[in-house]
C-alpha positions in Angstrom: 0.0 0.0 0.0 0.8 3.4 -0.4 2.5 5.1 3.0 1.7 8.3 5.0 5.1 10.1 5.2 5.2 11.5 9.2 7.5 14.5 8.0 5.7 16.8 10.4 6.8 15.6 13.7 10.0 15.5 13.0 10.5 18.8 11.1 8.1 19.6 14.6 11.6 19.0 16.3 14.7 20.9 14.5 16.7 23.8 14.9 15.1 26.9 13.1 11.7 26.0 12.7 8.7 27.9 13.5 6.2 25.6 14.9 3.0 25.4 16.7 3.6 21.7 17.2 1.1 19.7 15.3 -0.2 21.9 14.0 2.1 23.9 12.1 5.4 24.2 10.8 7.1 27.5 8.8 10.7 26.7 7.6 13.4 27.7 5.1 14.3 24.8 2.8 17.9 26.0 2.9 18.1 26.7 6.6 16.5 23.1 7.6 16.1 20.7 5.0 19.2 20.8 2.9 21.8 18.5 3.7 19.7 18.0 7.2 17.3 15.6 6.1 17.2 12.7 4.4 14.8 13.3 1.1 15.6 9.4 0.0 11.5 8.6 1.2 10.8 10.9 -0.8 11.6 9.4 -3.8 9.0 6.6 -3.7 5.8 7.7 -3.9 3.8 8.6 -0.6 0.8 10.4 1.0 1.0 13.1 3.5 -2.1 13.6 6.4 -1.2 17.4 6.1 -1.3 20.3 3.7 2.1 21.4 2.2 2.6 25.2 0.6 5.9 25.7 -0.7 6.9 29.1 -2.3 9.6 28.6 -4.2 11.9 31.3 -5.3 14.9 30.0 -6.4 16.5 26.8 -8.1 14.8 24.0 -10.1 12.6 21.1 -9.1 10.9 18.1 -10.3 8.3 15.8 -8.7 5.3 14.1 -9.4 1.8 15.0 -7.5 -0.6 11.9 -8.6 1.7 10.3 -10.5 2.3 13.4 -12.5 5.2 15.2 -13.9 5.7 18.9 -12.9 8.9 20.4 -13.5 9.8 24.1 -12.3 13.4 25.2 -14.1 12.5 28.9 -12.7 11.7 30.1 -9.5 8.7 32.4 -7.9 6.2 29.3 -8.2 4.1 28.7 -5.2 3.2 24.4 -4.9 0.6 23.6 -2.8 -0.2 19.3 -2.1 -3.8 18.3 -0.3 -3.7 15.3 2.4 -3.8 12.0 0.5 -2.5 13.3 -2.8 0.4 11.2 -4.6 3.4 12.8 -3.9 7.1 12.6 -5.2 10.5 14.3 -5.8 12.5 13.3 -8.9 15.0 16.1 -8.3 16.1 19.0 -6.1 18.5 21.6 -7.8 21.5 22.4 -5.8 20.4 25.9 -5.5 16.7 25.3 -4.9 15.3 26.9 -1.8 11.6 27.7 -0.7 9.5 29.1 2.2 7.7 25.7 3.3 4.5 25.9 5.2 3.2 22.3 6.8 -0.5 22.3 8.3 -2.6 19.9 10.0 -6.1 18.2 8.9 -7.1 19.6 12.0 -5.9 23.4 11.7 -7.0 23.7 8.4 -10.4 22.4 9.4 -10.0 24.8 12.5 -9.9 27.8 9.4 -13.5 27.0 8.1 -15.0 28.7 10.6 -13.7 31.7 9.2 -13.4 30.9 5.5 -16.5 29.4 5.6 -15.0 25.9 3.0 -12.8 28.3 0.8 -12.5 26.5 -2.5 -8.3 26.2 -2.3 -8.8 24.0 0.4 -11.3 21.5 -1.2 -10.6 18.0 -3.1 -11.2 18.0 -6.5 -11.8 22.2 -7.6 -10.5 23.3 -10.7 -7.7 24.6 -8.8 -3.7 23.7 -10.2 -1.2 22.5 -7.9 1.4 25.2 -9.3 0.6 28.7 -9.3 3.1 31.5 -10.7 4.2 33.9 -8.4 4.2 37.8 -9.5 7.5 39.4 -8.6 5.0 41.9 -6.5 3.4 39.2 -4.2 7.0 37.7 -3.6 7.0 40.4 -1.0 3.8 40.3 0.3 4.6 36.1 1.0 8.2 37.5 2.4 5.7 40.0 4.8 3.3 36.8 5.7 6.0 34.6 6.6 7.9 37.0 8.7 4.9 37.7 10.5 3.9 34.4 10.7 7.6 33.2 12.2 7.3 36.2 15.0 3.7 35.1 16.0 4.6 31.2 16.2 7.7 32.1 17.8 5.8 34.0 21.2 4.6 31.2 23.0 3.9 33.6 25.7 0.5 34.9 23.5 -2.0 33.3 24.8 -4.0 34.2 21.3 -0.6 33.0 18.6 -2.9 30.1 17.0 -6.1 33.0 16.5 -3.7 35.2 15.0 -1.9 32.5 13.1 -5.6 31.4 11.6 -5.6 35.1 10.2 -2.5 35.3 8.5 -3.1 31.9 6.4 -6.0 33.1 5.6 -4.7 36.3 4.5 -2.0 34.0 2.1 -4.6 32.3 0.7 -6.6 35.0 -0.2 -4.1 36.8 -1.7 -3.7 34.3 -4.8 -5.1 36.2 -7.7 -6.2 32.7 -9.2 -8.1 32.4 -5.9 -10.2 35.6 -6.3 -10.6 35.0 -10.0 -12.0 31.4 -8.9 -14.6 32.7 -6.6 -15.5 35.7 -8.8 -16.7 33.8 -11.2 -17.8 30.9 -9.1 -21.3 30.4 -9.3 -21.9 27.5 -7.8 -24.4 26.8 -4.8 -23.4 26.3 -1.1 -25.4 23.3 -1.0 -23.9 21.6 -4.3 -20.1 22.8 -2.4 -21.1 20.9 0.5 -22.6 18.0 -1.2 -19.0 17.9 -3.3 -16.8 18.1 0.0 -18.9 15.4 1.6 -18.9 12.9 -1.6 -14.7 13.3 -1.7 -14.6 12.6 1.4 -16.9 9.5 1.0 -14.6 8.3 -1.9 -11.4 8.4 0.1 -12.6 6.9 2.6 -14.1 3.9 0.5 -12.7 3.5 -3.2 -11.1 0.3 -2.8 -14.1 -1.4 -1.5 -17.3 1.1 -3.2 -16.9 2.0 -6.3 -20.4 2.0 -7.2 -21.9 5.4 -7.9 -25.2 4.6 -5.9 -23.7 3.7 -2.8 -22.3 7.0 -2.4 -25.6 8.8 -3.5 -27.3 6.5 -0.6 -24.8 7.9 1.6 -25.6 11.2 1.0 -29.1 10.5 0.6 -29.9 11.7 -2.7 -30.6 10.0 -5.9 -27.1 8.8 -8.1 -28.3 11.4 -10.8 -27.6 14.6 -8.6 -24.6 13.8 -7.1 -23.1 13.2 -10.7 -24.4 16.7 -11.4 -23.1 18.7 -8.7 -20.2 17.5 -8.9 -19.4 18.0 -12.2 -20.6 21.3 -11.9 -18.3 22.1 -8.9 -14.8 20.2 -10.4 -15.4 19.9 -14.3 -15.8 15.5 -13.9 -18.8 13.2 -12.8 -18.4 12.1 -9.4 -17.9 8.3 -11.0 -14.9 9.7 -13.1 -13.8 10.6 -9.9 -14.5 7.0 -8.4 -12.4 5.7 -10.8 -9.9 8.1 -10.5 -8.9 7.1 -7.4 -8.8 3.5 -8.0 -6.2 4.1 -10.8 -4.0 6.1 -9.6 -3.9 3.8 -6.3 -3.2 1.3 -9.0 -1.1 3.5 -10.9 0.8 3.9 -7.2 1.5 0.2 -6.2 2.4 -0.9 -9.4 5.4 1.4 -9.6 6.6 1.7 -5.9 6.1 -1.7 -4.6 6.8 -5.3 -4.9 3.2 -6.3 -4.3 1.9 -9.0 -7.1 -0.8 -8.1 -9.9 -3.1 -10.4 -8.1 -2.0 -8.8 -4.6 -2.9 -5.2 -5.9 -5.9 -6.3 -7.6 -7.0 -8.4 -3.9 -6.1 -5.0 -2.2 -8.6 -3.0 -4.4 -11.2 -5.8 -4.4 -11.2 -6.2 -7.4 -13.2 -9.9 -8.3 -10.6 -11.1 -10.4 -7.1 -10.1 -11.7 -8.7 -9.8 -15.1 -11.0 -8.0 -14.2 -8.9 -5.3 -12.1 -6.3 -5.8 -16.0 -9.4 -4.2 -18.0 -10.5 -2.0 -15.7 -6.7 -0.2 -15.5 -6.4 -0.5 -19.1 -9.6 1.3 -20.1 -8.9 3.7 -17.8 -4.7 4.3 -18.1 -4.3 2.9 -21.4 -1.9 -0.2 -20.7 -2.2 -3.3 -19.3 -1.1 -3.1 -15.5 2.0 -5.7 -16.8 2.7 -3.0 -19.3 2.5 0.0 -17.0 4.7 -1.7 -14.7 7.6 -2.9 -17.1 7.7 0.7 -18.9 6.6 2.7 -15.4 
């Protein structure tokens, strides 16, 4: 199976980190990672139970976010990965370095109550994983994260995690492709709710439901709506999403571990090997053999 990567806790513990112990972490690539940690995890691909913001601005990278390439040969680029996505490095630059902001499920959830389910922190929106940084908002993110280091840093305020809250939400709506999303977002609070609650269904349940009716039941509406407002909400039918959580699972085990064909196929519950080999090829295009051996 794929692993959750417990980087937190131990970033939690090193020298020049601003933390609010699990909860969150503000750091400098250069000033903790670099030469400090060992990345080699990293490699494989992994899931993280937190939210990850990196602003980069300078150097080169290369990773893979769902078994995806992404490639950044210039800097002011701001990445941001969602609990349970796919994740990757194929290769740091020697002079990379970013401003790396770690959260908890649980603080971000803690935000709501003020952002009232802001769509950058929801699976599935049209939202990219890479968003180019203007030269202008490199200082506003150099004014946040300041701020943000000072505040963590005074564990004598008895109100640092209230005026933490504020300050992320003050990063995230400062992303221009965030206030062009919800200018034009027309989209009901009910249908956002009913999208939120269906992703969470799926994550919770793909490799045993992957039937769209038994997450309409769930939810208590009828298969048709819930295909509709989700589509509406992310651009793909809530059973496009089904299945694209089964195959890139798939896609995940059949490049980073040693597991059998039949062994993946068991894990997903799938009812036969040849059934789980159509299913991945209609979906990915090869055979799982063939993904594998060219992977």
């Amino acid at each position: 199976m794929i692993h959750y990567y417990d980087w937190m806790s131990d970033v939690d513990r090193m020298e020049g980190v601003a933390t609010i112990p699990g909860e969150i972490s503000l750091f400098s690539y250069s000033d903790v990672v670099k030469g400090k940690v060992n990345l080699k995890p990293l490699q494989s691909p992994h899931k993280m139970d937190f939210i990850l913001m990196l602003f980069q601005f300078s150097g080169s990278i290369k990773f893979k976010v769902d078994m995806v390439d992404y490639k950044l040969s210039s800097p002011c680029n701001s990445i941001r990965i969602m609990p349970g996505q796919i994740v990757s490095i194929d290769e740091i630059s020697d002079d990379f370095d970013a401003h790396i902001l770690m959260m908890s499920t649980r603080f971000v959830e803690s935000l709501a109550v003020f952002i009232n389910g802001s769509v950058s922190l929801q699976p599935g929106v049209k939202f990219d994983i890479i968003e180019r940084i203007e030269p202008s908002q490199l200082h506003e993110i150099e004014y946040f994260v300041k701020a943000l280091q000072h505040i963590m840093r005074d564990d004598r305020n008895p109100y640092r995690i209230q005026v933490v809250q504020h300050i992320i939400m003050a990063i995230f709506y400062s992303s221009d492709k965030l206030r062009r999303i919800n200018d034009t977002d027309s989209v009901s609070s009910s249908a956002d709710h009913l999208s939120r609650k269906f992703f969470e269904l799926v994550k919770a349940n793909f490799r045993s439901e992957r039937q769209l009716k038994f997450y309409a039941d769930e939810l208590c509406i009828t298969p048709r709506y819930l295909s509709r407002a989700v589509k509406e909400r992310t651009g793909s039918s809530a059973a496009d999403w089904i299945e694209r959580y089964v195959v890139l699972e798939a896609r995940a085990l059949l490049k980073s571990t040693n597991m059998t064909i039949q062994q993946i196929s068991d894990y997903l519950n799938f009812p036969s090997q040849t059934f789980f080999g159509k299913y991945f090829k209609r979906r990915a295009g090869l055979s799982p053999k063939e993904y594998r051996r060219i992977g």
